[in-house]
C-alpha positions in Angstrom: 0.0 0.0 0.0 1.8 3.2 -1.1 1.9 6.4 1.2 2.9 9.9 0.3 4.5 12.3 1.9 4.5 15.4 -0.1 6.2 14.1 -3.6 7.6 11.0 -1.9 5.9 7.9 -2.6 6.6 4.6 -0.9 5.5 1.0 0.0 4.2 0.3 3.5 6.7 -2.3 4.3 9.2 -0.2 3.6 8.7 3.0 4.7 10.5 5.0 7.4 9.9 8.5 9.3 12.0 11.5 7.7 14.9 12.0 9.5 15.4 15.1 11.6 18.0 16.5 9.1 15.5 15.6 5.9 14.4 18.8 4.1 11.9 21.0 5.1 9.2 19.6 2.2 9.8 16.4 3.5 9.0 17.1 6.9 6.6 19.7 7.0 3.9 17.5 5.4 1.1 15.1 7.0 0.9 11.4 5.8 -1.6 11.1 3.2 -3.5 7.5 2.4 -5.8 7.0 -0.1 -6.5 4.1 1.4 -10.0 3.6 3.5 -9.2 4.3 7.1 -8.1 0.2 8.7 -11.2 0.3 11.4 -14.1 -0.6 9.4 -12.5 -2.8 7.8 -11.3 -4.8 10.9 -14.3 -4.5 12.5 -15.9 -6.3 9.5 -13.1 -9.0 9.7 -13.6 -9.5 13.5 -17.7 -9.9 13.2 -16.7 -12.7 10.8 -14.5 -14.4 12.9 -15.6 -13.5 16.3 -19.5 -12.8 15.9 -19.9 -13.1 19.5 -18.5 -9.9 19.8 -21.6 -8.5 18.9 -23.1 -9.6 22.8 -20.3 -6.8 23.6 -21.8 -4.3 22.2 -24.3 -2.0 24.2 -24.9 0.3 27.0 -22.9 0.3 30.5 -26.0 0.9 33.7 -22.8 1.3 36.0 -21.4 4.4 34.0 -23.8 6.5 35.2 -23.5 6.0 38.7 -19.5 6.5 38.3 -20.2 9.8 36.4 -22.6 11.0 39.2 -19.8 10.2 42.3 -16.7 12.1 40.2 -19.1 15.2 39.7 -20.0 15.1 43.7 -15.9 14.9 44.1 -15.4 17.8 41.9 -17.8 19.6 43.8 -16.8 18.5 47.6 -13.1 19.9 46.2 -14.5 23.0 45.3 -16.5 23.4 48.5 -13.6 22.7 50.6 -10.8 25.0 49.0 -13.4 28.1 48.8 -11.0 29.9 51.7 -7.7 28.6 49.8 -5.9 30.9 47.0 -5.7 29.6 43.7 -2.2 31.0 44.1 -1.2 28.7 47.0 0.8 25.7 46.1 -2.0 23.3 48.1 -4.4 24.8 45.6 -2.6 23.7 42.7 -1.6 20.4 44.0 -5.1 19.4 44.7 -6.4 20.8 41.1 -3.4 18.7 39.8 -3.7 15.3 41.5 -7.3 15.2 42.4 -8.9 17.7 39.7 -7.2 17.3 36.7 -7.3 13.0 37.2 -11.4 13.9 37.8 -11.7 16.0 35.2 -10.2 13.9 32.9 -12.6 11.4 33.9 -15.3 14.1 33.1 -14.2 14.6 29.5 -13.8 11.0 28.7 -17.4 10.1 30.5 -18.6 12.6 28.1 -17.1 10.9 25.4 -18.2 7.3 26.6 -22.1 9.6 26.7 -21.8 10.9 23.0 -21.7 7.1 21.8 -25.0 6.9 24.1 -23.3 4.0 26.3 -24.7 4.9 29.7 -28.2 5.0 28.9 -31.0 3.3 26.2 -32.1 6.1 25.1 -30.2 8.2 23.1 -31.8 11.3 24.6 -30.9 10.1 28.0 -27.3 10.3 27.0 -27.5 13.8 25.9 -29.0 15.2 28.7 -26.9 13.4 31.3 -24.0 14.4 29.3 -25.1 18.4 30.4 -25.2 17.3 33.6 -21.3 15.4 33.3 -20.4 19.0 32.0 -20.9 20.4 35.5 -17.1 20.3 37.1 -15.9 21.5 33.8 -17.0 25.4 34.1 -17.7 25.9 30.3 -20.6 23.9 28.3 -18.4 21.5 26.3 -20.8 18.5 26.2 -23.5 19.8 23.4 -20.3 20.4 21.1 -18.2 17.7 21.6 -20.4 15.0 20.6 -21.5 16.0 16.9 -17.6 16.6 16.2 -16.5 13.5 17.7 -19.0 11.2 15.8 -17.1 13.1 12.7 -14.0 11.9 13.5 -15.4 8.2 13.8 -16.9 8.3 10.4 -14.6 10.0 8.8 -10.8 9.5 10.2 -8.4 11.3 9.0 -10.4 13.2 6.2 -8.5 16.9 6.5 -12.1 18.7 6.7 -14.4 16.5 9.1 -11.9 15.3 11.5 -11.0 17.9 13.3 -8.6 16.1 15.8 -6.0 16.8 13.3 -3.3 20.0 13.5 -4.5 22.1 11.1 -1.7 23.3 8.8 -1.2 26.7 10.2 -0.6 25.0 13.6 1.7 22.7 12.5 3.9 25.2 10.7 3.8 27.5 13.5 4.4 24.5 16.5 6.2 21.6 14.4 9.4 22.8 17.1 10.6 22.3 20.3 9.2 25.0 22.0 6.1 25.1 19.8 5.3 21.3 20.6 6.2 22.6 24.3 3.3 24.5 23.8 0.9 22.7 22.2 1.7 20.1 24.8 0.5 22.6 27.5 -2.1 24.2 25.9 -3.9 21.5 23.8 -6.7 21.8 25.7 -7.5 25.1 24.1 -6.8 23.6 20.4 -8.7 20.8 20.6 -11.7 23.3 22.2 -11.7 25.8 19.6 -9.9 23.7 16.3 -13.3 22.1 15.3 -14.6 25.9 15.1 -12.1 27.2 12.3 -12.3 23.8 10.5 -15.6 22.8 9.7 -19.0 23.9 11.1 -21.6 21.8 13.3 -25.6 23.1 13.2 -26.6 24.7 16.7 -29.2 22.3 18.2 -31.6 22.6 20.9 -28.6 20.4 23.5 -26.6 23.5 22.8 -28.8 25.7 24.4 -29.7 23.5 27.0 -26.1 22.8 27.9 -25.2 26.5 28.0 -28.3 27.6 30.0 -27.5 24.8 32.5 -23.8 25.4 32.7 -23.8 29.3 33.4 -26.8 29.0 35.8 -24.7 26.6 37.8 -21.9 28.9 37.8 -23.9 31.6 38.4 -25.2 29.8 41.7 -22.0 28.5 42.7 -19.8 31.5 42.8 -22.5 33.2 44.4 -22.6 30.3 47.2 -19.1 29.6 47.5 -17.2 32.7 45.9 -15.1 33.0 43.1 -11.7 30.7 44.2 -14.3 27.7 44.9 -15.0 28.1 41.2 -11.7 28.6 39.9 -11.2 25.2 41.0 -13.2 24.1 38.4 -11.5 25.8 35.9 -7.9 25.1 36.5 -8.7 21.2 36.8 -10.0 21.4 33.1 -6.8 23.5 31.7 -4.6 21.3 33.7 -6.6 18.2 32.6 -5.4 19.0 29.3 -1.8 19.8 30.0 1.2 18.8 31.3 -0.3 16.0 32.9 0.0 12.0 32.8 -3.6 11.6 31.9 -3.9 14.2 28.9 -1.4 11.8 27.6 -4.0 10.0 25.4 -4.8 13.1 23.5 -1.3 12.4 21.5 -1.1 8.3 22.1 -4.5 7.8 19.8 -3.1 8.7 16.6 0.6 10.6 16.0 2.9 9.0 14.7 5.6 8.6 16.6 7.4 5.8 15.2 6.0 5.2 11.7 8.4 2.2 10.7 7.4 0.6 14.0 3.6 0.5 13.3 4.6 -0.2 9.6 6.0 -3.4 10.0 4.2 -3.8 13.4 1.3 -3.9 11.8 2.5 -6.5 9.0 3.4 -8.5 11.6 0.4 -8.5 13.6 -2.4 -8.1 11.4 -1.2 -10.8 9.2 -4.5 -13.1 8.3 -4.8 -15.9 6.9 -8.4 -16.1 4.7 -10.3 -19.1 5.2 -11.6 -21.8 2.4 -14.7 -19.1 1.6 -13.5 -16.1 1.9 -12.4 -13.7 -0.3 -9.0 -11.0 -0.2 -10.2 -8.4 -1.9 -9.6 -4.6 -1.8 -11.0 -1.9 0.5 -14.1 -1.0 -2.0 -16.9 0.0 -0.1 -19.5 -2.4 -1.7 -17.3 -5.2 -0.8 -17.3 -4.3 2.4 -20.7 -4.1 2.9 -21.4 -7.7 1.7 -18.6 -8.6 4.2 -16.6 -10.2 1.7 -13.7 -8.1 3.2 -10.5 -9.6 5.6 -8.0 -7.3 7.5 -4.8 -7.3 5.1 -1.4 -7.0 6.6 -0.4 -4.0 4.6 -3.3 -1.4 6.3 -1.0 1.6 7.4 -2.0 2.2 11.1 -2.7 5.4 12.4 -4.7 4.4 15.8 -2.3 2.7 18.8 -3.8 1.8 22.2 -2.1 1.8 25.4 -3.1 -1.0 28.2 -1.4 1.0 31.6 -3.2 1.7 34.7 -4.1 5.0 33.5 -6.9 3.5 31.8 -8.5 2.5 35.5 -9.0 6.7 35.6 -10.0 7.0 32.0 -12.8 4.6 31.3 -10.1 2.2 29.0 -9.8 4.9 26.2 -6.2 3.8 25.8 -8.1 0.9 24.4 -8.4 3.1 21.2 -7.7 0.4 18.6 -10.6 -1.3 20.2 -12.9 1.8 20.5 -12.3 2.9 17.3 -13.3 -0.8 15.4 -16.5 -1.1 18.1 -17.3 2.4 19.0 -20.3 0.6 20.4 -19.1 -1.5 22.6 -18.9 0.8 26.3 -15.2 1.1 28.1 -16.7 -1.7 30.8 -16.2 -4.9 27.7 -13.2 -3.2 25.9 -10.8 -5.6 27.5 -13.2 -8.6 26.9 -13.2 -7.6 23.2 -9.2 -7.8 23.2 -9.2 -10.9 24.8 -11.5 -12.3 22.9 -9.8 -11.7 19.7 -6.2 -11.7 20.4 -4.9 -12.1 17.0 -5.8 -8.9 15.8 -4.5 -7.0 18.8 -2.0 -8.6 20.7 1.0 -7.6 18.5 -0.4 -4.4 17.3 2.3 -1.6 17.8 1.3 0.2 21.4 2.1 3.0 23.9 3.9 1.7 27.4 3.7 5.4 28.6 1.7 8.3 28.4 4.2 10.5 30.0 7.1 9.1 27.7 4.1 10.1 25.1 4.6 13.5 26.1 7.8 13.4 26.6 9.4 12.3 23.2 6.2 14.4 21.1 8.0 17.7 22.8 11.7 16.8 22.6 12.5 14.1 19.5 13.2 16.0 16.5 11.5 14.0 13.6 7.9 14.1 15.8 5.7 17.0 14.4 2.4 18.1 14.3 2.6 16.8 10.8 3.1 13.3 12.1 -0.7 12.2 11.2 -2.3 10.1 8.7 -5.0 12.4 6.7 -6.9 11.2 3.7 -8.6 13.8 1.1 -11.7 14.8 1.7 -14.2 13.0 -0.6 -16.1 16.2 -2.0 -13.0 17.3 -3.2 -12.4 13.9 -5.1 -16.0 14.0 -7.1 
């Protein structure tokens, strides 16, 4: 499966990162596939290999109940530092430890609530996801989920998935002191990206979750004063900063060692069709009859992580496994990679999310360029 990288064109098993000293074209340039993004056609694979993976798939009662006790934490926090400065060290070290880890949790409960895994009834997921928003300070919930669906469905395109750098960031960051900042601050690109990228209609959650989240803030800072709610706030910046859980943002999908998930992925992804079935290439009506196996030669652009961070972060360092069964709730994720260990087992993987961190900021050929992006369709037609 070729690759380009600007004019550079290459074969998967061959290819390798640009080294630090390559020309500027070469590096400042995202990885472009034309190939169909490697989920749906795993997930296709796995269903006909593994159809009892479909059992996995549904709503978790228990999330909700989790959701509701790290909202009352947030709160009891911000209760008991209302007499504290938010310039004190304790102040910081509780929003770092306690409130970041919590709100963290927040975030990624409202991610588990925009794939309506907590509840039936997709409705019931919405609104409980306003209510999730509470610790944050800033309605998020309303706008996160219609972006997020986007990147799902369409991974890597360079105008719907908007959890790519866009190429004015990566000029400006693809450094070390840029990345430094990114790193610190991604919380603020990944809030306000989407926005300059591609555009969501306003629905009637939006106003909900807005209406909700400032009369709560409204009440609060006029019950507990204005450091009790700062609290909040500094917990959701530092929740996507410097800090071991924020980690994931960067895991998911850079590439930080391209040969390594390359040839990884050769190696692990390798399948062997049976008597009936059929190799055949990624064309969407072969796909839908399910005439479709996971070929060796896929480039990945998704790598999970399997640490104990995940016991604060509902498993999203499962992400190979969320992204093929984004169905299938954070509770069965590890049953779905045990069930099917030969397509996961050997697949390239994080042991870190601070190491994450750590060699995106320092390591010289890691960029803000260092993403798989595919061409958006309405360009193609």
């Amino acid at each position: 499966m070729p690759i380009t990288h600007r004019d550079l064109s290459v074969d998967s098993q061959t290819v390798e990162p640009p080294a630090a000293s390559s020309s500027v074209d070469r590096l400042h340039n995202y990885y472009w596939s034309s190939q169909k993004e490697p989920h749906a056609i795993r997930r296709h694979a796995i269903l006909k290999s593994h159809p009892q993976v479909k059992k996995l798939m549904g709503h978790e009662p228990l999330t909700k109940y989790i959701i509701f006790g790290v909202v009352t934490l947030q709160c009891t926090m911000a209760y008991l530092l209302r007499n504290t400065s938010p310039l004190s060290w304790k102040f910081w070290l509780c929003a770092y430890v306690v409130g970041a880890t919590a709100n963290q949790n927040v975030f990624l409960a409202i991610h588990e609530l925009s794939h309506n895994l907590a509840f039936r009834q997709p409705i019931y997921n919405k609104l409980y996801s306003v209510f999730t928003n509470t610790p944050i300070g800033i309605p998020y919930a309303a706008s996160f989920g219609p972006y997020h669906q986007l990147h799902h469905k369409f991974l890597g395109d360079e105008v719907y998935d908007t959890d790519i750098p866009t190429p004015f960031e990566a000029m400006l960051l693809s450094n070390v002191l840029g990345k430094a900042f990114f790193a610190t601050f991604q919380i603020f690109f990944y809030a306000f990206r989407p926005m300059f990228v591609t555009s969501i209609p306003m629905s009637p959650l939006h106003l909900v979750n807005v209406v909700y989240q400032f009369t709560f803030d409204y009440i609060w800072i006029r019950s507990f004063g204005v450091n009790s709610f700062v609290y909040f706030l500094l917990s959701s910046f530092l929740a996507g900063s410097l800090h071991p859980c924020s980690g994931h943002f960067i895991a998911e999908h850079y590439l930080l060692n391209l040969e390594e998930a390359l040839v990884g992925g050769k190696l692990a992804l390798k399948h062997t069709p049976g008597e009936n079935e059929k190799i055949c290439s990624t064309d969407e009506s072969q796909v839908k009859r399910g005439e479709v196996v996971f070929q060796q030669d896929y480039a990945l652009e998704t790598f999970s992580y399997y640490g104990i961070l995940n016991f604060f972060t509902w498993n999203v360092g499962l992400h190979n496994e969320h992204h093929d069964f984004p169905f299938i709730a954070w509770s069965k994720l590890w049953e779905l990679n045990r069930m099917c260990p030969e397509y996961y087992k050997d697949l390239p993987k994080h042991n870190s999310w601070c190491k994450v961190l750590w060699d995106f900021v320092l390591k010289d050929d890691v960029t803000l360029y260092n993403r798989v992006k595919r061409v958006n369709k309405n360009k193609m037609t």
